[in-house]
C-alpha positions as CSV (number, residue, x, y, z in Angstrom):
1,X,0.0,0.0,0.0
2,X,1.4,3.4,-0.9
3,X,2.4,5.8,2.0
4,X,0.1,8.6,2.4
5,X,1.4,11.6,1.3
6,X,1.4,14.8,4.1
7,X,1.8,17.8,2.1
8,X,0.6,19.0,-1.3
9,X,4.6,19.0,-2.1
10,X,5.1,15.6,-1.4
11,X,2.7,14.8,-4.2
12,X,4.1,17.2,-6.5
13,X,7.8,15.5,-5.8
14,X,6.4,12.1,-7.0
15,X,4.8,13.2,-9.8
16,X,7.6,15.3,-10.7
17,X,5.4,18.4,-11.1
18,X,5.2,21.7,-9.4
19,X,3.8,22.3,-6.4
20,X,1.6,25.4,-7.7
21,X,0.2,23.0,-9.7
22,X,-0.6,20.2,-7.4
23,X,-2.6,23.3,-5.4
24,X,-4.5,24.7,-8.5
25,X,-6.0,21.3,-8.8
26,X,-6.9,20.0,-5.5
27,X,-8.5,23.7,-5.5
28,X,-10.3,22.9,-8.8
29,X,-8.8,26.1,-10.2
30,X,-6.9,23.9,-12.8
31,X,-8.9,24.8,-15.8
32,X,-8.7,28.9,-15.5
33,X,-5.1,28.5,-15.1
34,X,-4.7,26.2,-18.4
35,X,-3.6,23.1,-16.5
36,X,-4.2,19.8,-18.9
37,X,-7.2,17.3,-18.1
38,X,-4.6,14.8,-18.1
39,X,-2.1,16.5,-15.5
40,X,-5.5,17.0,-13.6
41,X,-6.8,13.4,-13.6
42,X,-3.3,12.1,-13.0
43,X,-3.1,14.2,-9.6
44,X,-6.4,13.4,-8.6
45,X,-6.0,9.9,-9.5
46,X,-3.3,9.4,-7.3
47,X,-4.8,11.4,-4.0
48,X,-7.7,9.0,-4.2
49,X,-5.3,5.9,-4.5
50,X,-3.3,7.4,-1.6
51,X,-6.5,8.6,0.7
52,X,-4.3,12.0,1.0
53,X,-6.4,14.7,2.8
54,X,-5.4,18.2,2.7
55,X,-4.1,20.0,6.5
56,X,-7.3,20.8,8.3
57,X,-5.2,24.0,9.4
58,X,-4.4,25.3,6.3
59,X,-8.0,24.7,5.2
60,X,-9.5,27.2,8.3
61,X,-6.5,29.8,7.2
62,X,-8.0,29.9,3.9
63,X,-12.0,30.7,5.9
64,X,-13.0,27.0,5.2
65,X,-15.3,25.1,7.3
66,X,-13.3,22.3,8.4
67,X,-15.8,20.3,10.8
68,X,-19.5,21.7,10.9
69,X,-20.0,20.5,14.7
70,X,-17.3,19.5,17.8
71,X,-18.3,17.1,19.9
72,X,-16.8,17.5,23.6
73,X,-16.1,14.2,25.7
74,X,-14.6,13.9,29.5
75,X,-12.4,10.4,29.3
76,X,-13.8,9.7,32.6
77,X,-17.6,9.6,31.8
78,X,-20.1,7.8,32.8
79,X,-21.1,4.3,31.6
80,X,-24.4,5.6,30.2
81,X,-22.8,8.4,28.8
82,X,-20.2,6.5,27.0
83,X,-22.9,4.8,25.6
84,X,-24.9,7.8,24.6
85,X,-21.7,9.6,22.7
86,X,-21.4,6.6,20.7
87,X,-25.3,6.7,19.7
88,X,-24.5,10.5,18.9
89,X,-21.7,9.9,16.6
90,X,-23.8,6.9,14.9
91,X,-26.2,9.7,14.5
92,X,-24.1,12.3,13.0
93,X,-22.7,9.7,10.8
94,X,-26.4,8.3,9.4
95,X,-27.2,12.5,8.9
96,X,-23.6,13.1,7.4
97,X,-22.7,15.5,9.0
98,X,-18.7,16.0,9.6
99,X,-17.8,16.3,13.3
100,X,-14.1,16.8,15.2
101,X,-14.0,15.0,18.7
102,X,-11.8,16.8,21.2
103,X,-11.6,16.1,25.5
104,X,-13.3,17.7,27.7
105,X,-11.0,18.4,31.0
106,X,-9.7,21.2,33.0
107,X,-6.0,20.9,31.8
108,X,-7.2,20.8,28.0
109,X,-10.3,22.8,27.8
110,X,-8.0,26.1,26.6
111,X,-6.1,23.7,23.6
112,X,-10.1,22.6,23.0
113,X,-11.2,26.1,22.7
114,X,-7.9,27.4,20.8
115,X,-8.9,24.4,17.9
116,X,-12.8,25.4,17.9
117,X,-11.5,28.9,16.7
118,X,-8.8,28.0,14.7
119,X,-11.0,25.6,12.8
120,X,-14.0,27.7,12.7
121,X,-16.1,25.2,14.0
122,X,-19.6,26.8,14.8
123,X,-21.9,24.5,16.7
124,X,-20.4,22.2,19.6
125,X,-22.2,19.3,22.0
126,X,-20.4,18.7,25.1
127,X,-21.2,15.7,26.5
128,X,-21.4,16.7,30.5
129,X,-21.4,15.1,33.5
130,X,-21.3,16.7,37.2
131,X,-17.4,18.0,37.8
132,X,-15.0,18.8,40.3
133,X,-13.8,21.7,39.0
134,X,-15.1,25.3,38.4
135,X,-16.5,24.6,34.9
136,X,-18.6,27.8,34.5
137,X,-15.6,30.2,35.5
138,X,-13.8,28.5,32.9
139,X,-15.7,28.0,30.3
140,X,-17.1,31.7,30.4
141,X,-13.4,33.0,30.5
142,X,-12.7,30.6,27.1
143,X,-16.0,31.0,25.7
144,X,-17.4,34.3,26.6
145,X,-16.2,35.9,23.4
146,X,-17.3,33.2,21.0
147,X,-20.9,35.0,20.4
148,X,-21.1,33.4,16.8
149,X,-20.9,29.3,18.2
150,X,-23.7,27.7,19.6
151,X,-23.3,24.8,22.2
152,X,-25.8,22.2,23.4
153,X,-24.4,20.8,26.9
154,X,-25.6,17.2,26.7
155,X,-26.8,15.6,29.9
156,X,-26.6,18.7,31.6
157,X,-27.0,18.1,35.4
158,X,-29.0,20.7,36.1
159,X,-29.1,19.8,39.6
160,X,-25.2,21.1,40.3
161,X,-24.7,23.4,37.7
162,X,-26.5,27.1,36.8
163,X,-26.9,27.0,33.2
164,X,-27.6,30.7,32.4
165,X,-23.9,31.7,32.4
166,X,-22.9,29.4,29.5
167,X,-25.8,29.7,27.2
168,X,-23.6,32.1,25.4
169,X,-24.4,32.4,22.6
170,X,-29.0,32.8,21.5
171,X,-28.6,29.5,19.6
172,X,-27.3,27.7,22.8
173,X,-29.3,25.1,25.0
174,X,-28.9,22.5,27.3
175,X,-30.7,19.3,28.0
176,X,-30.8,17.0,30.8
177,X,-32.5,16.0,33.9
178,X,-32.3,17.3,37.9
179,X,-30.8,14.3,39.4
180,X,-31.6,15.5,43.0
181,X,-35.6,15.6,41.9
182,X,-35.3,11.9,40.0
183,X,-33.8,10.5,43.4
184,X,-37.0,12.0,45.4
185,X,-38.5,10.5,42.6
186,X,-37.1,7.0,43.0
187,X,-37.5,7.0,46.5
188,X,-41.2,7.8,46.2
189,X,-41.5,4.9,44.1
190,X,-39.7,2.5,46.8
191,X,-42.7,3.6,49.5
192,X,-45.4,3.9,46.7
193,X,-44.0,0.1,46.3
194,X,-45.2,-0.3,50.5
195,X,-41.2,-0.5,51.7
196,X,-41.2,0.6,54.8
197,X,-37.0,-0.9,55.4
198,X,-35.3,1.3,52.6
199,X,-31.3,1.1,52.6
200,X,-29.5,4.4,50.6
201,X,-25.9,4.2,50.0
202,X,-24.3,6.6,52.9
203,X,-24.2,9.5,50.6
204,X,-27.6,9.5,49.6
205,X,-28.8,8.9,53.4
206,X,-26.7,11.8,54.7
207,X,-27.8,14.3,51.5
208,X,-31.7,13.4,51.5
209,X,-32.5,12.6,55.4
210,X,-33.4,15.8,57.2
211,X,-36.0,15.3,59.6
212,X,-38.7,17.4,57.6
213,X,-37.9,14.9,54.9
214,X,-38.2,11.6,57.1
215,X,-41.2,13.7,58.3
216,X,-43.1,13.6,54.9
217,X,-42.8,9.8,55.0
218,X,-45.1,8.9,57.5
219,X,-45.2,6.8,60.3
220,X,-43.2,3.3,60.5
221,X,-40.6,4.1,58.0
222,X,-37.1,2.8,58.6
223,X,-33.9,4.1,57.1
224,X,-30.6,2.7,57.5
225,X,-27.4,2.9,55.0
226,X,-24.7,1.2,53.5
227,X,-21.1,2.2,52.7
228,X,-19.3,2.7,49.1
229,X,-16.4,1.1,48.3
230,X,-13.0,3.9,48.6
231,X,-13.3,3.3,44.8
232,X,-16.7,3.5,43.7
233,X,-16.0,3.9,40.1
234,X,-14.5,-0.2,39.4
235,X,-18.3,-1.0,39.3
236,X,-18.2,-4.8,40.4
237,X,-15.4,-4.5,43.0
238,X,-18.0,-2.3,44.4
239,X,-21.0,-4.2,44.1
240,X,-19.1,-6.7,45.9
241,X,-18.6,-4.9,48.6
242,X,-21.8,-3.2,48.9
243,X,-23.0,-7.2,49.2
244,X,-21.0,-7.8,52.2
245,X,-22.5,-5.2,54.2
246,X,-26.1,-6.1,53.4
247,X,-26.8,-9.2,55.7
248,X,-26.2,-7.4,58.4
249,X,-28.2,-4.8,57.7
250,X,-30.7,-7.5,57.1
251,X,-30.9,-8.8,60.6
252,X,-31.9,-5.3,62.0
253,X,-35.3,-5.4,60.3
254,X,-38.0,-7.3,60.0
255,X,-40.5,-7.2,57.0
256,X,-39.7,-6.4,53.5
257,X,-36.4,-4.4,52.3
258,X,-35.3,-2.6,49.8
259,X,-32.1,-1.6,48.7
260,X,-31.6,1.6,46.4
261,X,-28.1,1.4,44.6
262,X,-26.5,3.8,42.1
263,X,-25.7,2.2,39.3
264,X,-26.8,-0.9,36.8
265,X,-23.8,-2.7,36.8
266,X,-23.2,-2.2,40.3
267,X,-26.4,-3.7,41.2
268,X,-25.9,-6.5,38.6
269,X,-22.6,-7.3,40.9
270,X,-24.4,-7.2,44.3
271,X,-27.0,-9.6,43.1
272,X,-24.8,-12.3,41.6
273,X,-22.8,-11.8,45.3
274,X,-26.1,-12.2,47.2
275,X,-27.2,-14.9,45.0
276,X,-24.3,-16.8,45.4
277,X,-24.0,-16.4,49.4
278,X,-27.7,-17.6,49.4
279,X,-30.1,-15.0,49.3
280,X,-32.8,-14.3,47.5
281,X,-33.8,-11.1,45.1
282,X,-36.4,-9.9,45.7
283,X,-37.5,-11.7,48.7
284,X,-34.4,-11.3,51.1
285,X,-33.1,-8.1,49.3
286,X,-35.5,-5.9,46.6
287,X,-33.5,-3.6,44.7
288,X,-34.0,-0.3,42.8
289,X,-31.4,1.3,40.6
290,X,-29.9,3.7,38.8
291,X,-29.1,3.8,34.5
292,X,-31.7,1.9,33.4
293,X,-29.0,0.5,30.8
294,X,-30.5,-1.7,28.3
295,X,-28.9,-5.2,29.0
296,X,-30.4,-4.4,32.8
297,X,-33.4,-6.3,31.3
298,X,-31.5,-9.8,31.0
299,X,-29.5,-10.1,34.3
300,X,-30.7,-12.3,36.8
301,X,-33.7,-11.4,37.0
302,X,-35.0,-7.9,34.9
303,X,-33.6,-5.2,36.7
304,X,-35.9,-2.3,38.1
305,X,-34.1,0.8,37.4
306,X,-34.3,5.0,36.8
307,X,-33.8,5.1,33.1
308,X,-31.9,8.3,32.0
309,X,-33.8,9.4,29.1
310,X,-31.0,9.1,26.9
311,X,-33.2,8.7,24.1
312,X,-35.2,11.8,24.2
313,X,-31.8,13.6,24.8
314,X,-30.6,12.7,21.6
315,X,-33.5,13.4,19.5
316,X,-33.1,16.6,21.3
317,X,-29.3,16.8,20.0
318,X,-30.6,15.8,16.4
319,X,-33.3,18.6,16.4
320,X,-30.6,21.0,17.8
321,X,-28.5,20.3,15.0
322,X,-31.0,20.9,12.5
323,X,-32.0,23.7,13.9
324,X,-35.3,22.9,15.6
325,X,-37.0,26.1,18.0
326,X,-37.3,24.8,21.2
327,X,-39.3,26.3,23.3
328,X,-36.8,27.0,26.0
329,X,-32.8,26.6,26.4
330,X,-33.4,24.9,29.1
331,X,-34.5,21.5,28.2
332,X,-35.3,19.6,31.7
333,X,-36.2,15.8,31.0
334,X,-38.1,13.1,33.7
335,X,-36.5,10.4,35.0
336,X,-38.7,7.3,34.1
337,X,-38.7,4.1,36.2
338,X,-38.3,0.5,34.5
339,X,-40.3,-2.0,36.6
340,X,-38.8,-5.2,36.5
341,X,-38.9,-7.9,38.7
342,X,-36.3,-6.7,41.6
343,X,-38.5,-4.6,43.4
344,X,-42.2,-6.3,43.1
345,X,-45.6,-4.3,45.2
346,X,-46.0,-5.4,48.6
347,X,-48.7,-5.0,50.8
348,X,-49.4,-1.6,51.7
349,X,-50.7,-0.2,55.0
350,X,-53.3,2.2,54.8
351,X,-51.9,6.0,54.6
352,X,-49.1,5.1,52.6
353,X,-46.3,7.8,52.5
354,X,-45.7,10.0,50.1
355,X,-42.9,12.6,49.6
């Protein structure tokens, strides 16, 4: 296979032509400068063979739109955001539309910024998720002048975030859900279900259990809490260890209990654990959780889960694209809850609590 050429004068060397020449054609300015058919079709005939593609750099000098859209990406995203990114590209692709992928950090959001401009890239989607980093002062101080690019921040999490500050530019938006109101949400659900044992990892518990809250959920209502692993992010290795605490917490209560836990695959580790020590799902442990990722249907036993409405957020990010009015910037989706089979009705007492 021939080796791609990188410059328009490595072509010209090969072909033993002049450079000038090589440019005028890949231009298409060939004819008005009384370049031969043949000297044409013999260039272009050998880019194609070679797949040579000019410098994406030199293009934007010349005021040419390298890549109609940037998609931004942190590495360290979430499982069902990894997912949804790919979905997106698969999207762009089917709609052919050309797209540059570039990272989404703290140390390299100024190098993402400095290529956006260079390349004259006018729309971006930024794939977010919750950060530890001041984000807004940053992006602002990047972004602030770039009045002529719209961004849509995918997965926004509206919950952490103010928006208002980055919707730059009028043909900016953001789409998402408020995490904090889809885990009320969720644990509605478990007491709607007629729990009345609910175990939250120690996060949750400490966030979400003020006394007006516990309050609200009527009499006979029992929390208690389990701990994450120190590295919550190897998903199994947690789910493991989440396991290990769980019988205990079992022989505090009587009744039915269920067990709220953060994440699909997480949940899918703490029930092959439980399984395999001897307990049962639902009866011994009934478990709600978090993604709603789509293999979640065939583990054990059908997972029931909060499914982020990834679906609705990418027609959103199609529309966007296309340039569909939305009624407001701020797109703000519902979390909807997959019943399965891991966290089946029980009996409910009369006055059942509601949040």
């Amino acid at each position: 296979m021939k080796k791609v050429p990188s410059k328009t004068s490595d072509i010209a060397e090969h072909l033993g032509i002049s450079r000038a020449t090589v440019s005028y054609v890949l231009n298409d300015k060939w004819r008005e400068r009384g370049i031969s058919e043949a000297t044409a079709g013999k260039i272009l005939d050998y880019v194609r063979k070679t797949g040579f593609l000019p410098n994406p750099a030199s293009l934007a000098l010349k005021g040419k739109q390298v890549k109609e859209i940037a998609v931004l990406v942190p590495p360290d995203a979430l499982e069902h955001q990894k997912r949804a990114f790919f979905s997106l590209l698969n999207l762009l692709e089917q709609k052919r539309k050309s797209y540059m992928i570039l990272p989404l950090t703290e140390d390299q959001l100024a190098e993402t910024a400095h290529f956006i401009r260079m390349y004259r890239i006018r729309n971006i989607i930024a794939v977010i998720m919750p950060v530890n980093w001041d984000f807004t002062t940053k992006w602002h101080r990047l972004f602030g002048n770039f009045a002529e690019v719209n961004c849509l921040f995918y997965d926004f999490p509206f919950e952490r975030m103010a928006i208002n500050e980055l919707l730059i530019s009028p043909g900016s938006a953001a789409a998402g859900i408020d995490r904090n109101k889809a885990i009320f949400s969720a644990l509605e659900y478990m007491l709607s279900q007629g729990y009345r044992n609910i175990v939250l990892p120690l996060w949750l518990y400490n966030k979400f259990l003020t006394p007006d809250f516990v309050a609200t959920c009527g009499a006979g209502v029992k929390f208690l809490n389990y701990r994450n692993s120190s590295a919550p992010d190897l998903l199994f290795e947690n789910g493991n260890f989440i396991a290990e605490q769980l019988p205990e917490i079992r022989k505090k209560i009587n009744g039915p209990l269920a067990v709220y836990i953060h994440d699909d695959l997480t949940s899918a580790a703490a029930m092959t654990r439980l399984i395999r020590d001897g307990f049962s799902i639902p009866d011994d442990f009934a478990i709600l959780s978090w993604d709603g990722l789509p293999e979640s249907n065939y583990f054990i036993k059908p997972l029931s889960t909060c499914v982020i409405p990834h679906e609705k957020m990418l027609d959103i990010a199609i529309k966007w694209i296309d340039g569909f009015p939305f009624r407001s910037r701020k797109i703000i989706l519902d979390v909807e809850i997959r019943r399965g089979e891991t966290l089946p009705k029980v009996n409910c007492k009369a006055g059942a609590a509601k949040i």
